[in-house]
C-alpha positions, 0 to 999 in steps of 0.5 A: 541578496543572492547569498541570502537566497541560496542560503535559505535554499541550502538551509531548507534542503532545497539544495544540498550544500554549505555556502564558502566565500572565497577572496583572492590574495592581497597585495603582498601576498600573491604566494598564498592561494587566497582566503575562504570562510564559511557564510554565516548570516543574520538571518533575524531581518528576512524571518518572513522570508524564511518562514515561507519554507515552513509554510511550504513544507505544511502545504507538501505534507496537505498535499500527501493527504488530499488536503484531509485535516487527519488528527492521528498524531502519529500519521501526521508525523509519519506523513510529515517524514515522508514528505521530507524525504520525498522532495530530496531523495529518489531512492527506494520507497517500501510502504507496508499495511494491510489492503485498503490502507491507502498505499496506492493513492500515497504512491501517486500523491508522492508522484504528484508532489515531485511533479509540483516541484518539476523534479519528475518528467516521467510519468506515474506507472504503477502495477499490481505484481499479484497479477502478473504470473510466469513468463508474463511477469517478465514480459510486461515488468521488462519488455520483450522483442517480437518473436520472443516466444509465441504470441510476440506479434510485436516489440514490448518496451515493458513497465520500466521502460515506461516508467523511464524519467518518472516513478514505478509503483510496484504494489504487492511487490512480495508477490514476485516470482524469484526470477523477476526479483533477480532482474529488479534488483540489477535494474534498480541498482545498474538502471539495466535491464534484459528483455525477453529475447533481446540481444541488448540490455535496455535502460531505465531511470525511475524511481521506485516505490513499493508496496505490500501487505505481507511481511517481507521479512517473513518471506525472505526467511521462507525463502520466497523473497530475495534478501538483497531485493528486500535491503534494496528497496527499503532504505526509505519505510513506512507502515501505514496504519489500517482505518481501524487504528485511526479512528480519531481520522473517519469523520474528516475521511468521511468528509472528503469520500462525501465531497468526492461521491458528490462530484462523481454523481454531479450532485450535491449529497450530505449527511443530515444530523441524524444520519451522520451521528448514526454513521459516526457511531457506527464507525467509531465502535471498537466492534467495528472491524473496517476490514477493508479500511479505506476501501471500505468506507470509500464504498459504503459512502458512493453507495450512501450517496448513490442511494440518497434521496431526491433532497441529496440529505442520508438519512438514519434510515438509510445509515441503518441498511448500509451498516447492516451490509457492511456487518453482513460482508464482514461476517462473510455471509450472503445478503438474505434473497428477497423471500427472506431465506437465510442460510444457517452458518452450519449450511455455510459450513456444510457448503465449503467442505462437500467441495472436497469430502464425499457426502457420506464421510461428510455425513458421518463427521460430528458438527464439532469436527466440521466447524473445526475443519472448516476454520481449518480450510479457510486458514488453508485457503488465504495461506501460500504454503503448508508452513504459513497455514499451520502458524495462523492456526497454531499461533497461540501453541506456538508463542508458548512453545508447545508446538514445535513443527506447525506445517507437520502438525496441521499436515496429520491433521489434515490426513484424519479426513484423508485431505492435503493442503493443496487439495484443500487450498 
């Protein structure tokens, strides 16, 4: 029984190894050093035995995906894959998409799932790099010692320090400085680090997983992202598929955020059948854009149950003024006040650019000219760099090859209303 057992230990994964069984020399032979074979059993009699690491295996993908019975083929198979990998490695994980497409909430699943299995015993760290800017980057990913430099009142172990035995979630990971992916990359490799102003490196065993919605590759060749950080952190990838390409998942999705609204107010809310087709069709129109995915839908369904009659039953009416706000944030536009004004996309457009052009060259440009700069400006605006701009707006060109220099291009344009792209962004 006991090889059985660590047969299908070793079979399922749970163990890396190949059973031998080894005998000692017979009588005689006492000049060999013995005999050794590799286990070989007939497992037919112990299928139900075996089965239970199938069943198993089911229960961890579940578990990645809040128990939501998902019906996109190709995510379940990419959950699948992770689960896979996440109860025997601890390498690197990188998981890619856009914003709201469930990174964060699949790092911690991750992490809960390895905890189940007791092979964590550290705790859950996750930060977003976007917020971390300068020499507070470094101070709060890997500590620093008191008086350091001003306002080090006190020791800082740092994020790694406190991810110590467990897992590191580093979520827009792209949005590091060059310095501290320097210092990441020595302490995913040497488990070492340096604090701020200490004379001894500090240690830190974690598993990491990372997270971004840029194209890393991209960054690497604009030189805003290490190589050799990028080679590190995804032996392990995934790109997660944003709510619009898993359509056939919104209607089990909008279960599990109607459960969960529920539990948050400690009422019972649901759809009557009016409003949940009227959901439903909404949600499932290719026109509907679901910009902020899952965050978007999470949203709309606490406001949903929030809003919910006495009975706890949404109704199509109260579906109708939630999509109408949802069409309203996509467009970008401010709800109308309550006398009913609404602002004309030309005043929108008249409103961004007296930002920066005075009002009488303002006055002077065609409205042709103006919705084109404006559309300029907001490619502008969510762009790091001239370069990044200038291939958001000339992509169509570019893919043709007729444009050969996007950044300059978009640079003269801009110098026609006497503008540069940092006063703009």
């Amino acid at each position: 029984m006991a090889q059985i057992c660590l047969f299908l230990l070793a079979e399922s994964r749970h163990l890396p190894a190949r059973l031998v069984q080894t005998s000692p020399p017979g009588r005689g032979e006492e000049q060999n050093a013995g005999k050794y074979h590799l286990i070989d059993l007939d497992l037919a009699r112990y299928d139900a035995l075996a089965a239970r690491f199938v069943e198993e295996q089911a229960e961890g993908a579940s578990f990645l995906k809040d128990g939501i019975p998902t019906k996109s083929a190709s995510f379940n198979a990419m959950i699948e894959e992770i689960e896979k990998v996440a109860i025997v490695s601890r390498e690197p994980i990188l998981l890619s998409g856009p914003t709201g497409a469930g990174k964060s909430r699949l790092a911690g699943r991750i992490f809960e799932l390895k905890k189940k299995r007791n092979q964590v015993k550290g705790k859950f760290v996750a930060v977003n790099c976007a917020t971390l800017r300068g020499d507070a980057a470094m101070s709060a990913l890997f500590g620093h010692k008191k008086g350091a430099f001003t306002g080090a009142m006190a020791d800082r172990p740092g994020l790694l320090k406190e991810a110590d035995g467990g897992l590191l979630f580093l979520d827009e990971i792209g949005e590091l400085g060059l310095d501290e992916q320097a210092m990441l990359l020595k302490a995913i490799e040497e488990k070492r680090f340096l604090p701020v102003g200490a004379d001894r490196e500090a240690t830190s065993d974690f598993m990491l997983i990372s997270g971004t919605n840029r194209d890393l590759r991209l960054a690497v060749e604009e030189g805003r992202f290490r190589d050799d950080l990028l080679a590190r952190i995804c032996l392990w990838s995934w790109k997660l598929p944003g709510l619009a390409e898993r359509r056939e998942d919104i209607a089990p999705n909008l279960d599990f955020e109607l459960e969960r609204a529920s539990r948050a107010l400690g009422k019972q809310v649901t759809f009557n059948k009016e409003g949940r087709e009227a959901f439903l069709k909404f949600a499932l129109a290719e026109g509907t854009p679901w910009r902020g995915n899952f965050r978007d839908l999470s949203a709309a369904v606490t406001r949903l149950a929030t809003l919910a009659p006495a009975s706890g039953r949404i109704g199509a009416e109260l579906v109708g003024k939630e999509t109408e706000r949802l069409k309203i944030s996509w467009r970008g536009e401010k709800q109308p006040s309550e006398s009913g004004d609404r602002r004309s996309r030309a005043q929108a457009v008249d409103e961004v650019l007296s930002a920066f052009l005075p009002s009488a060259q303002l006055e002077a440009m065609d409205r042709f000219d103006r919705a084109g700069l404006a559309e300029v400006v907001a490619a502008c605006r969510e762009s790091r760099t001239l370069s990044e701009a200038g291939r958001k707006l000339f992509h169509a060109s570019r893919a043709k090859k007729a444009s050969s220099n996007d950044a300059d291009r978009l640079r003269k344009y801009l110098a026609k209303f006497e503008l540069d792209f940092e006063t703009v962004k």
